[in-house]
N, C-alpha and C positions, 0 to 999 in steps of 0.2 A: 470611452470604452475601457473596460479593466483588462490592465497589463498582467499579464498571466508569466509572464520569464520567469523561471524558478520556481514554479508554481506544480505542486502535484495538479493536474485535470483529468485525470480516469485513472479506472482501477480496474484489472483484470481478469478474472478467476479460470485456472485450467485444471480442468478435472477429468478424473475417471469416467464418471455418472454425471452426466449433465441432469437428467432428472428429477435424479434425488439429492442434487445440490441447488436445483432452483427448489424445492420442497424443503429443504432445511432452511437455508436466508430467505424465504417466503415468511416461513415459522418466527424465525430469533428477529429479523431486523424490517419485517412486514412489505419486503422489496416486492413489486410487481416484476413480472417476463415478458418479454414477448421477443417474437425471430426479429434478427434485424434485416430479413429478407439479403441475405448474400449469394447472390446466385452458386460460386463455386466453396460455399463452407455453409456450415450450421454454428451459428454465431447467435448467444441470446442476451438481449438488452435488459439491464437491471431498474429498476424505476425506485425511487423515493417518492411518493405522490405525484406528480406531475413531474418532478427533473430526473432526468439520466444521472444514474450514478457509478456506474459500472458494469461491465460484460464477461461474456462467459464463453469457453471454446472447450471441445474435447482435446484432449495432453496431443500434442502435434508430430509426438515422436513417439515407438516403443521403450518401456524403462523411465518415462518423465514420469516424475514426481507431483503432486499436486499439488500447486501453490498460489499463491497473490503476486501481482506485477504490477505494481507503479507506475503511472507516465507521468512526466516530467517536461511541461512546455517549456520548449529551447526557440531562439531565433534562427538558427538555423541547422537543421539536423544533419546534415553532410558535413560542417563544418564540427561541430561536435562531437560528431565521432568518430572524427580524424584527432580531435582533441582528447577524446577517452583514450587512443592507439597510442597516442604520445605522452602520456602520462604512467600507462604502465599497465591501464583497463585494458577489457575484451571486447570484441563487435559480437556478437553471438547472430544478430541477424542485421544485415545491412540496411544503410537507410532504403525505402522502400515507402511505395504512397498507396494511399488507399483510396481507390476514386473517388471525389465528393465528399473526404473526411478530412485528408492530411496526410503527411509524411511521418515513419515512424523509426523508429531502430531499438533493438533489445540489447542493452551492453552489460557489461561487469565492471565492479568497481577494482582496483590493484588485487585486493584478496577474496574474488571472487562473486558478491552480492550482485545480484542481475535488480536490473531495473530499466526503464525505456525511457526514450527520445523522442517529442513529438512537439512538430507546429501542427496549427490547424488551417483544415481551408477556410476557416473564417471563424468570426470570432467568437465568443460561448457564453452561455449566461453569466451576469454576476454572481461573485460566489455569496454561498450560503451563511451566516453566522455559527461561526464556531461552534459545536458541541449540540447541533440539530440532529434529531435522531434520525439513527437512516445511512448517517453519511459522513464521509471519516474524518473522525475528532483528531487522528495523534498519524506519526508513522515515526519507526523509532529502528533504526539501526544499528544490527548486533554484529558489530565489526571486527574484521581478521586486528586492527591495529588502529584504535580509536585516533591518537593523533594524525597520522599519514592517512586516513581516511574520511578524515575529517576536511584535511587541507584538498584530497581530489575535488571533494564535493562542492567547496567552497569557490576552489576556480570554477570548474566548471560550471555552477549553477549563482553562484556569487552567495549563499548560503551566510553568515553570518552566527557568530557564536550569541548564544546569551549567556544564564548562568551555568553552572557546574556543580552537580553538586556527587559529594563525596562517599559512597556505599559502600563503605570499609572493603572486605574482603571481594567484593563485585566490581570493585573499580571506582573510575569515575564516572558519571552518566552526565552528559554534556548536552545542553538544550542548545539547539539553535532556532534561527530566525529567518526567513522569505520574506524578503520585501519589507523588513517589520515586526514582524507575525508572529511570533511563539507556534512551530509548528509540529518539534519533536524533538526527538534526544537521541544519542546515538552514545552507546558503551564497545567494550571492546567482550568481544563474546564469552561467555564461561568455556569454558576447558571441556565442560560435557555437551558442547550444542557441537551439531557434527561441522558446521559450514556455517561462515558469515550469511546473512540475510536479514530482508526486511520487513518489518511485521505493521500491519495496516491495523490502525483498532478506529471500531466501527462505534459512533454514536447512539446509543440505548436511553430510554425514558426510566425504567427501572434496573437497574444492573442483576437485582435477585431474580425480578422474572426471567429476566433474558438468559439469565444462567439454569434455570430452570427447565427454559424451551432448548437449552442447547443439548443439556440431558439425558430430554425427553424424547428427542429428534436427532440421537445416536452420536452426537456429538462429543467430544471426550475434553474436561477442564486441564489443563494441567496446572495453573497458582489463580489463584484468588476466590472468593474478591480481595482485594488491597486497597485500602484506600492511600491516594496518593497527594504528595504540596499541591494545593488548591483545592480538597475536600473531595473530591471524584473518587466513585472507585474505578478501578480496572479487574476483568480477568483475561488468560489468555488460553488457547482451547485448539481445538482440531476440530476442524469438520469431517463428518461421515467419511472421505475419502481421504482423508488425512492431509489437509490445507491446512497450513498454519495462519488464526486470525485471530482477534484482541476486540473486547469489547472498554465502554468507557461509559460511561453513567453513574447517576446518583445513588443514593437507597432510600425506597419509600417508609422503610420503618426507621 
C-alpha cells in the first residue's frame, strides 16, 4: 500500500459562489461535481475522470476570504498539532474527524500560512504521475521567512531540501522533496503579497488554452505564461471569486 506521510492528499476550495466556481474549474481544468451527500453542510466533490481530486464548501465564517487549502497526511493528527503549538504555529481548527473519512485539523505555519492535517480512515488510491492534467502538479510556498519556515515544515512533515536556486532581487526559491519527490518550492514572500500562503498549481494539457478559458470564465491572470527549469510553463490567476490558483502545462505552438 503507498505510504502517504508527508504527502499533500486533498485539496480544498472555499468560496463565495459555489456555483459559479464548480462552472469555472468545470471550464479551465474539465473537473466533474457532484454533492458528497453531507447531511449537516453542502460539500461538492471534484472529479479528474474517475479519481477525486478535491472539494468545495461555502467560506464558513463572515469576512473569509476565498482560498485553496492543502491536506497534508500526518500519522497522527492530535499528535501534530500539539507539535504545530510547540513550534510557534496556530491550531485554527482542532483535530476533529469526519465520520467514514478521517481525522482533520486546519493550522498555520510560525508566520501565518494555513494549511491541514489529516489521516485517513483508510487507505487512498495510488497516486497519480506527476504533471497529469487535472491534478496538482507544484504547491509552492510564499513564506513570512523562508529559512525558519522551511525548517517548521521539515520537522513536521520530514520535507527534505532539494536545490535552490537564486532569483536575484526575489530571493532565493528552494525546492524541496516528499519522500523523494520533487514536489515544490517555497520563497520568502515579496513585500507586495499581503500575507504568507500557499498556492496550489493545477496540471493543464495546454497552458495557452487554459489561460484562455480562465479569461473567458471571469477569471483574472496576474504573471504569465513563464516558462519555467524543466521547460513547463506556469501562470498564476484568481478565480471569479478571488481564489488564488496556478496553472502548470506545456504550449502547443
Amino acid at each position: 500500500m503507498p505510504d502517504y506521510k508527508g504527502k499533500f492528499v486533498w485539496y480544498e476550495l472555499m468560496t463565495s459562489n459555489m456555483q459559479a466556481a464548480e462552472r469555472f474549474y468545470h471550464s479551465v481544468l474539465g473537473w466533474t461535481a457532484k454533492s458528497a451527500g453531507m447531511p449537516d453542510m453542502d460539500y461538492t466533490l471534484f472529479s479528474a475522470g474517475d479519481r477525486q481530486v478535491a472539494g468545495m464548501m461555502g467560506q464558513p465564517a463572515p469576512g473569509a476570504h476565498p482560498g485553496w487549502l492543502g491536506y497534508v497526511a500526518v500519522e497522527d493528527v492530535d499528535a501534530s498539532a500539539a507539535q504545530v503549538k510547540q513550534a510557534g504555529g496556530a491550531v485554527h481548527h482542532e483535530p476533529s474527524d469526519i465520520p467514514g473519512v478521517g481525522r482533520f485539523a486546519v493550522i498555520a505555519d510560525p508566520h501565518g500560512a494555513a494549511i491541514a492535517l489529516f489521516k485517513g480512515a483508510s487507505e487512498g488510491p495510488p497516486p497519480v504521475a506527476q504533471g497529469t492534467p487535472g491534478h496538482t502538479g507544484w504547491h509552492e510556498l510564499h513564506a513570512g521567512n523562508l529559512e525558519q519556515d522551511f525548517a517548521f515544515y521539515a520537522k513536521l512533515f520530514g520535507w527534505t531540501k532539494s536545490d535552490a536556486m537564486d532569483m536575484g532581487e526575489m530571493g532565493v526559491y528552494q525546492l524541496f522533496e516528499i519522500q523523494g519527490t520533487q514536489s515544490g518550492g517555497m520563497m520568502t514572500k515579496m513585500a507586495a503579497t499581503p500575507m504568507p500562503h500557499w498556492l496550489y498549481y493545477f496540471a493543464v494539457a495546454d497552458i495557452d488554452g487554459a489561460l484562455a478559458l480562465v479569461k473567458s470564465g471571469g477569471g483574472q491572470v496576474l504573471n504569465g505564461p513563464v516558462q519555467v527549469p524543466g521547460g513547463s510553463w506556469i501562470i498564476q490567476a484568481l478565480d471569479p471569486q478571488g481564489a488564488a490558483f496556478a496553472l502548470v502545462g506545456q504550449r502547443k505552438v
